[in-house]
N, C-alpha and C positions, 0 to 999 in steps of 0.2 A: 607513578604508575609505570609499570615495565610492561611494551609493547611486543618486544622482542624477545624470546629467549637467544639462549647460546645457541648453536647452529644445529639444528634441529631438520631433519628433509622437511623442506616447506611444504608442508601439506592443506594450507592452507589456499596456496593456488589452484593444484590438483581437485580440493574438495569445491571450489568456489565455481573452476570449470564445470566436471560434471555435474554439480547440481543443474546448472544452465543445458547442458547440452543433451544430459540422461534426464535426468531429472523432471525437468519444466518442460522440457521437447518433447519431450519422448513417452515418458510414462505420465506425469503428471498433464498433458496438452494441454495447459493453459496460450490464452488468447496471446498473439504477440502486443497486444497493447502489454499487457503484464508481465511479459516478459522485459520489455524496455523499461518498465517501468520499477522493477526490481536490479535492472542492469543500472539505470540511475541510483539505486538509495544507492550499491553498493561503489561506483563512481564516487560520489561525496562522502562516504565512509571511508574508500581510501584517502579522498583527498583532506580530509578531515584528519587523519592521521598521520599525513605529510606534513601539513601546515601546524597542525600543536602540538605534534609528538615527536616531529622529525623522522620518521620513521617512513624508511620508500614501501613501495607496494610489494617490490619484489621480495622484500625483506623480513614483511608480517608471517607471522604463521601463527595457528590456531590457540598457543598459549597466549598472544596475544589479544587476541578476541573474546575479551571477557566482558563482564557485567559493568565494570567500572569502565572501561572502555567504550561500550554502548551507551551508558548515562552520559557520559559525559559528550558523545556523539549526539545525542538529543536534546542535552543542554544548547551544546554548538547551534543546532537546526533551528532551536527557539530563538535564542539570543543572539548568533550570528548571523544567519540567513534569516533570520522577522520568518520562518516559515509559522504558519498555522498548526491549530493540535492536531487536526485531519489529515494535514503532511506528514508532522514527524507520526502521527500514528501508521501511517500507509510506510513507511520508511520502517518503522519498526516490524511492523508486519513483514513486511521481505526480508530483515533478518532474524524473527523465528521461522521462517519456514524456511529459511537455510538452515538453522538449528534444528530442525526435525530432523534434514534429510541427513544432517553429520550424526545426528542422535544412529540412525540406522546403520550409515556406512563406517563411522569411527566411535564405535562405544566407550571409549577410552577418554572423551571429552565430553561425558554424559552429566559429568559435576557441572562443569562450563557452560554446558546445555540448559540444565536446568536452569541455573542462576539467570539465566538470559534470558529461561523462556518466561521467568517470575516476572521480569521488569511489568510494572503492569503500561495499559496503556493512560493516554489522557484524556479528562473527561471532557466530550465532546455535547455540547446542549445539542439536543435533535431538534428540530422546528417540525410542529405540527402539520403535517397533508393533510389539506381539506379536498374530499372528494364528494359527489353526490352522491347519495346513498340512492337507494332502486326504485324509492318512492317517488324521490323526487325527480330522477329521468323518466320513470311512467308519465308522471305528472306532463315532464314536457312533450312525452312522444302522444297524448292527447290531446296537448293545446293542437300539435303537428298533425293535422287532418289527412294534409294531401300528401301520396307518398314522397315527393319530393323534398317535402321541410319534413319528412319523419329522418329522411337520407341525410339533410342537411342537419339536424341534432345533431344525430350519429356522428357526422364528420367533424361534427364541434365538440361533443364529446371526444374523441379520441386524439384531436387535436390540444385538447384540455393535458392532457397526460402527458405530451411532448414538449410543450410549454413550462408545464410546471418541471420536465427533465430538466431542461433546459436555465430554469430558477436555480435548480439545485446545486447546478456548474457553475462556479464561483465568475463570475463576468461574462460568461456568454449571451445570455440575456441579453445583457447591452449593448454587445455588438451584434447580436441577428435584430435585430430592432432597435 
């Protein structure tokens, strides 16, 4: 697999900057959790192409940034880093949506776009949310006579929903308790 082409203006720095900076900053204002959180997949995407392709950062450009390139990037995540499907899918997901914003700014790598944006993701089993349906918190806010324990549900109620956040965060759980 060729990561590099011939000497090409690297446009793949250029492209990788503004997306972060116009892009995600600016127009798109996403939260800075997701911004670092996209500044990591692409960290280990370069590094990922240091280590098995030999290939430095400085040195990629956007011919290199293909679909076999990213397979093989998510091979690595699974099988190298033991990452989860939920990882490499969140990892995936920040680079299509770099591949949207090159779709816009450089329509000349719209083949390479696409082909990327095909990769599909991995099946991830969802776990069922049990919540109480409305009958059944009626139910409790009638056992709950005095306004005090009607307050006191309520607080347990919505504490229900922070807890089970809290479930869904893969070991937090076990450290706040």
């Amino acid at each position: 697999m060729k990561v590099v082409s011939a000497m090409k203006s690297n446009d793949f720095q250029g492209l990788l900057q503004n997306f972060f900076l116009k892009w995600m900053m600016s127009q798109k204002k996403v939260s800075p959790s997701t911004i670092q959180a996209y500044k990591d997949s692409f960290r280990i995407l370069l590094k990922y192409l240091h280590e098995e392709h030999g290939v430095k950062a400085s040195s990629i450009n956007m011919e290199g940034i293909n679909a076999d390139a990213i397979i093989g990037f998510l091979h690595y995540l699974e099988h190298n880093r033991k990452n989860s499907y939920k990882t490499v899918n969140n990892r995936l997901a920040a680079i299509k949506s770099f591949m949207e914003y090159v779709s816009y700014e450089s329509p000349e790598y719209s083949g390479t776009v696409r082909k990327i944006k095909a990769i599909p993701f991995r099946k991830v089993e969802k776990k069922e949310i049990c919540y109480l349906t409305k009958a059944e918190i009626d139910s409790l806010l009638k056992l709950a006579k005095p306004k005090i324990l009607k307050e006191g549900v309520i607080i347990l109620y919505c504490y229900s929903f922070i807890i089970q956040e809290c479930q869904n965060v893969k070991g937090l759980f076990n450290i706040l308790w």
